[in-house]
C-alpha positions in Angstrom: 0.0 0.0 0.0 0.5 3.8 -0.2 1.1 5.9 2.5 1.0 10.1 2.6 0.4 11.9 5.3 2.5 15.0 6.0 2.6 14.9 9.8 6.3 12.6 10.5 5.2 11.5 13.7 1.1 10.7 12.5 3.1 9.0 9.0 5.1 6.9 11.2 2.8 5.7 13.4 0.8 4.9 10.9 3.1 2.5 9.4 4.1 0.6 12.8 0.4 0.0 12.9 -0.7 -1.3 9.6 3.0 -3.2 9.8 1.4 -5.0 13.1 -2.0 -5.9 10.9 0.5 -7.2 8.3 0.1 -4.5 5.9 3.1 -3.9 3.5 3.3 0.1 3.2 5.0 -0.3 0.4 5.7 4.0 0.3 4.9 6.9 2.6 5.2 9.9 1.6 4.8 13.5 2.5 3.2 15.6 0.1 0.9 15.0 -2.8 3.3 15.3 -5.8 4.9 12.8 -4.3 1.7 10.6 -3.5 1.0 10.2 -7.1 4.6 9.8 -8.3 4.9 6.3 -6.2 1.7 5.3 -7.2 2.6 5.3 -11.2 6.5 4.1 -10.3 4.8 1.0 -7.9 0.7 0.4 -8.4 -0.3 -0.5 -4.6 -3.5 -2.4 -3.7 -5.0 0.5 -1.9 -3.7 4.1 -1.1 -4.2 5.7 2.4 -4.0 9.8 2.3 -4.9 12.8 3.9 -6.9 16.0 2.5 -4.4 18.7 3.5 -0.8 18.9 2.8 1.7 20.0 0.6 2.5 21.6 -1.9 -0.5 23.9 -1.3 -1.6 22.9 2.2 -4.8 22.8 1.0 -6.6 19.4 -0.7 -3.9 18.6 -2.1 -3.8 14.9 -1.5 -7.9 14.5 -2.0 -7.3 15.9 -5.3 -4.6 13.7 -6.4 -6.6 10.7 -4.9 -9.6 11.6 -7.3 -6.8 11.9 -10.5 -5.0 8.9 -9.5 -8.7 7.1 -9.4 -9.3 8.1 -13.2 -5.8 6.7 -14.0 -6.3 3.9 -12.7 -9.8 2.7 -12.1 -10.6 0.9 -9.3 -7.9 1.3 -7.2 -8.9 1.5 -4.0 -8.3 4.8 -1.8 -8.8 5.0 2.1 -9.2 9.0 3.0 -8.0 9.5 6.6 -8.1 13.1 7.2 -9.7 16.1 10.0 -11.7 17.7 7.5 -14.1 17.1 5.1 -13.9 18.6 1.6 -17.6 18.3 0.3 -16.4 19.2 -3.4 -13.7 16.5 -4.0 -15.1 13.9 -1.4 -18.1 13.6 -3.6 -16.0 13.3 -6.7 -14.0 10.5 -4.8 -16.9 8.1 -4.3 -18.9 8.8 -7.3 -15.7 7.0 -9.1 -16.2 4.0 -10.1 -19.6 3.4 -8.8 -17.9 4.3 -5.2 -16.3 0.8 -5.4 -13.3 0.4 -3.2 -13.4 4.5 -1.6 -13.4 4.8 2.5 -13.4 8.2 4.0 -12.6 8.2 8.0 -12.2 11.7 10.1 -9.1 11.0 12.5 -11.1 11.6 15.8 -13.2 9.3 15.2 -12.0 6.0 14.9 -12.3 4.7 18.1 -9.9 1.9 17.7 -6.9 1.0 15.6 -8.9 -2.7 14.9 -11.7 -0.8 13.8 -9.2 1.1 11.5 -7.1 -2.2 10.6 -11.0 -3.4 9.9 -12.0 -0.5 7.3 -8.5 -0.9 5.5 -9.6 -4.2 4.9 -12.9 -3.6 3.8 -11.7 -0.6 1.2 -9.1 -2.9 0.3 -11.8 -5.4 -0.5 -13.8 -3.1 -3.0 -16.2 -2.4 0.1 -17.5 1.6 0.8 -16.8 2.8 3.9 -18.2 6.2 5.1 -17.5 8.1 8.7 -21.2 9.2 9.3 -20.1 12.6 9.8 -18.8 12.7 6.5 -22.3 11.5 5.3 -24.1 14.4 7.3 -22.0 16.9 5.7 -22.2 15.7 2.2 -26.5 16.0 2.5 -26.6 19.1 3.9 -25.4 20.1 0.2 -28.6 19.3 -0.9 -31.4 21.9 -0.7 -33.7 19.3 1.6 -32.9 16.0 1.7 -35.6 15.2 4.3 -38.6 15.7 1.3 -37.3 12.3 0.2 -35.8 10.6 3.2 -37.6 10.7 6.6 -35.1 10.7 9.9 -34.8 7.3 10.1 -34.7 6.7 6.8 -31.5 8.9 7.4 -29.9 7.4 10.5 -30.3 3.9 8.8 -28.6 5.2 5.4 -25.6 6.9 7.9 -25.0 3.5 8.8 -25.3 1.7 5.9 -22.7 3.4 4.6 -20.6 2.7 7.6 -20.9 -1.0 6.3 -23.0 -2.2 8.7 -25.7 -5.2 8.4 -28.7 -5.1 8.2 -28.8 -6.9 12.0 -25.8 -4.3 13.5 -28.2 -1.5 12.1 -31.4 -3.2 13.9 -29.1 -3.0 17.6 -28.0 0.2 16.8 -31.5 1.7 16.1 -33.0 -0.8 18.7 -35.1 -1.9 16.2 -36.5 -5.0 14.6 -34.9 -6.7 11.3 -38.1 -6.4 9.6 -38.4 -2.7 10.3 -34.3 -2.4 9.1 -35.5 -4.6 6.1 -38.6 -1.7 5.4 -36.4 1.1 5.7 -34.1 0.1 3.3 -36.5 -1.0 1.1 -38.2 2.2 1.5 -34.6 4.3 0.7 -33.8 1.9 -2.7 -37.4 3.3 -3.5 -37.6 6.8 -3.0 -33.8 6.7 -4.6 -35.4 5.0 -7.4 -32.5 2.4 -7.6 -31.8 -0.1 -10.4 -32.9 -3.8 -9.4 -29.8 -5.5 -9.1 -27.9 -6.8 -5.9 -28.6 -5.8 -2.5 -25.2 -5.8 -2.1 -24.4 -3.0 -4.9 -27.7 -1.5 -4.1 -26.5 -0.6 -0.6 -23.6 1.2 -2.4 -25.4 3.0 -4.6 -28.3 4.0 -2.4 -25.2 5.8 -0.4 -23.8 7.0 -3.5 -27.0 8.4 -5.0 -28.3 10.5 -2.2 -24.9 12.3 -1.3 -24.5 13.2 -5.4 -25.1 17.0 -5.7 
Protein backbone atom coordinates (compact mmCIF):
# COMPACT_ATOMS: atom_id res chain seq x y z
CA UNK A 1 0.00 0.00 0.00
CA UNK A 2 0.50 3.80 -0.25
CA UNK A 3 1.05 5.90 2.54
CA UNK A 4 0.96 10.06 2.55
CA UNK A 5 0.43 11.93 5.30
CA UNK A 6 2.47 14.99 5.99
CA UNK A 7 2.60 14.92 9.78
CA UNK A 8 6.32 12.62 10.47
CA UNK A 9 5.16 11.47 13.71
CA UNK A 10 1.08 10.66 12.49
CA UNK A 11 3.13 9.02 8.97
CA UNK A 12 5.14 6.93 11.22
CA UNK A 13 2.78 5.72 13.38
CA UNK A 14 0.82 4.92 10.87
CA UNK A 15 3.09 2.54 9.36
CA UNK A 16 4.09 0.56 12.78
CA UNK A 17 0.42 -0.02 12.90
CA UNK A 18 -0.71 -1.27 9.61
CA UNK A 19 2.98 -3.18 9.85
CA UNK A 20 1.39 -5.03 13.07
CA UNK A 21 -2.01 -5.89 10.85
CA UNK A 22 0.49 -7.23 8.34
CA UNK A 23 0.05 -4.53 5.93
CA UNK A 24 3.08 -3.92 3.48
CA UNK A 25 3.34 0.06 3.22
CA UNK A 26 5.00 -0.32 0.40
CA UNK A 27 5.65 3.95 0.32
CA UNK A 28 4.93 6.86 2.57
CA UNK A 29 5.23 9.93 1.65
CA UNK A 30 4.78 13.54 2.54
CA UNK A 31 3.20 15.62 0.12
CA UNK A 32 0.92 14.99 -2.85
CA UNK A 33 3.30 15.25 -5.83
CA UNK A 34 4.95 12.79 -4.32
CA UNK A 35 1.67 10.62 -3.49
CA UNK A 36 0.97 10.23 -7.12
CA UNK A 37 4.63 9.81 -8.28
CA UNK A 38 4.89 6.27 -6.22
CA UNK A 39 1.70 5.29 -7.23
CA UNK A 40 2.64 5.34 -11.19
CA UNK A 41 6.45 4.12 -10.26
CA UNK A 42 4.85 1.04 -7.92
CA UNK A 43 0.70 0.36 -8.45
CA UNK A 44 -0.27 -0.48 -4.60
CA UNK A 45 -3.49 -2.39 -3.67
CA UNK A 46 -4.98 0.55 -1.88
CA UNK A 47 -3.67 4.12 -1.11
CA UNK A 48 -4.15 5.74 2.36
CA UNK A 49 -3.97 9.78 2.32
CA UNK A 50 -4.87 12.80 3.94
CA UNK A 51 -6.89 15.97 2.51
CA UNK A 52 -4.43 18.68 3.47
CA UNK A 53 -0.81 18.87 2.80
CA UNK A 54 1.69 19.98 0.60
CA UNK A 55 2.47 21.59 -1.90
CA UNK A 56 -0.50 23.91 -1.27
CA UNK A 57 -1.58 22.87 2.18
CA UNK A 58 -4.76 22.84 1.05
CA UNK A 59 -6.59 19.42 -0.68
CA UNK A 60 -3.88 18.60 -2.14
CA UNK A 61 -3.78 14.86 -1.46
CA UNK A 62 -7.91 14.51 -1.99
CA UNK A 63 -7.30 15.89 -5.26
CA UNK A 64 -4.61 13.69 -6.42
CA UNK A 65 -6.61 10.69 -4.93
CA UNK A 66 -9.58 11.58 -7.33
CA UNK A 67 -6.84 11.90 -10.45
CA UNK A 68 -4.97 8.90 -9.47
CA UNK A 69 -8.73 7.14 -9.37
CA UNK A 70 -9.31 8.08 -13.20
CA UNK A 71 -5.79 6.68 -14.01
CA UNK A 72 -6.31 3.87 -12.69
CA UNK A 73 -9.80 2.70 -12.10
CA UNK A 74 -10.56 0.95 -9.28
CA UNK A 75 -7.88 1.27 -7.18
CA UNK A 76 -8.92 1.49 -3.98
CA UNK A 77 -8.35 4.81 -1.79
CA UNK A 78 -8.80 5.03 2.06
CA UNK A 79 -9.18 9.04 2.99
CA UNK A 80 -7.99 9.53 6.56
CA UNK A 81 -8.12 13.12 7.20
CA UNK A 82 -9.72 16.06 9.96
CA UNK A 83 -11.72 17.69 7.45
CA UNK A 84 -14.08 17.13 5.14
CA UNK A 85 -13.94 18.64 1.59
CA UNK A 86 -17.65 18.26 0.31
CA UNK A 87 -16.42 19.19 -3.44
CA UNK A 88 -13.69 16.49 -4.00
CA UNK A 89 -15.14 13.94 -1.44
CA UNK A 90 -18.13 13.57 -3.58
CA UNK A 91 -16.02 13.34 -6.67
CA UNK A 92 -14.01 10.47 -4.83
CA UNK A 93 -16.92 8.15 -4.25
CA UNK A 94 -18.92 8.84 -7.26
CA UNK A 95 -15.73 7.04 -9.09
CA UNK A 96 -16.23 4.01 -10.10
CA UNK A 97 -19.63 3.44 -8.78
CA UNK A 98 -17.92 4.26 -5.16
CA UNK A 99 -16.27 0.79 -5.40
CA UNK A 100 -13.35 0.36 -3.17
CA UNK A 101 -13.45 4.50 -1.60
CA UNK A 102 -13.44 4.81 2.55
CA UNK A 103 -13.37 8.19 3.97
CA UNK A 104 -12.61 8.16 7.96
CA UNK A 105 -12.19 11.68 10.11
CA UNK A 106 -9.06 11.03 12.55
CA UNK A 107 -11.06 11.62 15.80
CA UNK A 108 -13.18 9.34 15.20
CA UNK A 109 -11.99 6.00 14.86
CA UNK A 110 -12.25 4.75 18.07
CA UNK A 111 -9.92 1.85 17.70
CA UNK A 112 -6.89 1.05 15.65
CA UNK A 113 -8.92 -2.65 14.88
CA UNK A 114 -11.66 -0.75 13.85
CA UNK A 115 -9.19 1.12 11.54
CA UNK A 116 -7.15 -2.15 10.62
CA UNK A 117 -10.98 -3.43 9.88
CA UNK A 118 -12.03 -0.52 7.30
CA UNK A 119 -8.53 -0.87 5.49
CA UNK A 120 -9.57 -4.21 4.93
CA UNK A 121 -12.89 -3.58 3.84
CA UNK A 122 -11.66 -0.62 1.17
CA UNK A 123 -9.11 -2.93 0.26
CA UNK A 124 -11.75 -5.36 -0.52
CA UNK A 125 -13.76 -3.08 -3.04
CA UNK A 126 -16.25 -2.39 0.13
CA UNK A 127 -17.48 1.56 0.81
CA UNK A 128 -16.77 2.85 3.91
CA UNK A 129 -18.16 6.25 5.12
CA UNK A 130 -17.55 8.12 8.74
CA UNK A 131 -21.20 9.20 9.31
CA UNK A 132 -20.07 12.58 9.85
CA UNK A 133 -18.85 12.70 6.55
CA UNK A 134 -22.27 11.50 5.34
CA UNK A 135 -24.07 14.39 7.25
CA UNK A 136 -22.03 16.87 5.65
CA UNK A 137 -22.24 15.73 2.21
CA UNK A 138 -26.45 16.00 2.50
CA UNK A 139 -26.55 19.15 3.85
CA UNK A 140 -25.40 20.05 0.24
CA UNK A 141 -28.64 19.32 -0.93
CA UNK A 142 -31.40 21.89 -0.67
CA UNK A 143 -33.71 19.33 1.55
CA UNK A 144 -32.87 15.99 1.70
CA UNK A 145 -35.64 15.22 4.30
CA UNK A 146 -38.60 15.68 1.29
CA UNK A 147 -37.31 12.33 0.22
CA UNK A 148 -35.79 10.60 3.16
CA UNK A 149 -37.60 10.68 6.57
CA UNK A 150 -35.07 10.70 9.93
CA UNK A 151 -34.78 7.29 10.06
CA UNK A 152 -34.66 6.66 6.82
CA UNK A 153 -31.48 8.89 7.44
CA UNK A 154 -29.88 7.39 10.53
CA UNK A 155 -30.35 3.92 8.76
CA UNK A 156 -28.61 5.15 5.42
CA UNK A 157 -25.61 6.86 7.87
CA UNK A 158 -25.02 3.49 8.81
CA UNK A 159 -25.31 1.67 5.85
CA UNK A 160 -22.74 3.44 4.63
CA UNK A 161 -20.56 2.71 7.58
CA UNK A 162 -20.90 -0.98 6.31
CA UNK A 163 -22.99 -2.20 8.71
CA UNK A 164 -25.68 -5.16 8.40
CA UNK A 165 -28.65 -5.13 8.22
CA UNK A 166 -28.82 -6.92 12.02
CA UNK A 167 -25.84 -4.30 13.47
CA UNK A 168 -28.23 -1.54 12.09
CA UNK A 169 -31.35 -3.20 13.87
CA UNK A 170 -29.14 -3.02 17.56
CA UNK A 171 -28.03 0.19 16.78
CA UNK A 172 -31.47 1.75 16.13
CA UNK A 173 -32.97 -0.80 18.72
CA UNK A 174 -35.13 -1.92 16.24
CA UNK A 175 -36.50 -5.04 14.64
CA UNK A 176 -34.88 -6.67 11.28
CA UNK A 177 -38.07 -6.35 9.57
CA UNK A 178 -38.38 -2.66 10.33
CA UNK A 179 -34.25 -2.40 9.08
CA UNK A 180 -35.49 -4.61 6.06
CA UNK A 181 -38.57 -1.74 5.38
CA UNK A 182 -36.38 1.06 5.75
CA UNK A 183 -34.10 0.06 3.28
CA UNK A 184 -36.52 -1.05 1.05
CA UNK A 185 -38.20 2.24 1.47
CA UNK A 186 -34.58 4.29 0.75
CA UNK A 187 -33.78 1.94 -2.72
CA UNK A 188 -37.42 3.31 -3.49
CA UNK A 189 -37.55 6.78 -2.95
CA UNK A 190 -33.79 6.69 -4.63
CA UNK A 191 -35.37 5.04 -7.39
CA UNK A 192 -32.47 2.40 -7.61
CA UNK A 193 -31.82 -0.12 -10.45
CA UNK A 194 -32.88 -3.79 -9.39
CA UNK A 195 -29.82 -5.52 -9.10
CA UNK A 196 -27.91 -6.84 -5.95
CA UNK A 197 -28.59 -5.84 -2.54
CA UNK A 198 -25.18 -5.76 -2.11
CA UNK A 199 -24.40 -2.99 -4.93
CA UNK A 200 -27.74 -1.50 -4.14
CA UNK A 201 -26.49 -0.58 -0.65
CA UNK A 202 -23.65 1.20 -2.35
CA UNK A 203 -25.43 2.96 -4.60
CA UNK A 204 -28.32 3.99 -2.44
CA UNK A 205 -25.20 5.80 -0.39
CA UNK A 206 -23.76 7.02 -3.53
CA UNK A 207 -27.01 8.43 -5.02
CA UNK A 208 -28.28 10.48 -2.18
CA UNK A 209 -24.88 12.32 -1.30
CA UNK A 210 -24.54 13.24 -5.40
CA UNK A 211 -25.09 17.03 -5.66
Amino acid sequence: MTLAEDSALLREGLVSILGRFGHDVIDAVADADALTEAVHARLPDIIITDVRMPPGNTNDGLRAAVRLRRSFPGLPVLVLSQYVDQSYAAQLLDSDDGDGVGYLLKDRVGAVVEFNTAVEQVSAGQTIIDPEVVRQLISRRPDPRQRLTARELEVLALMAQGRSNDTIGKCLHVTDAAVNKHIGNIFSKLDLPTTTDGHRRVLAVLAYLRS
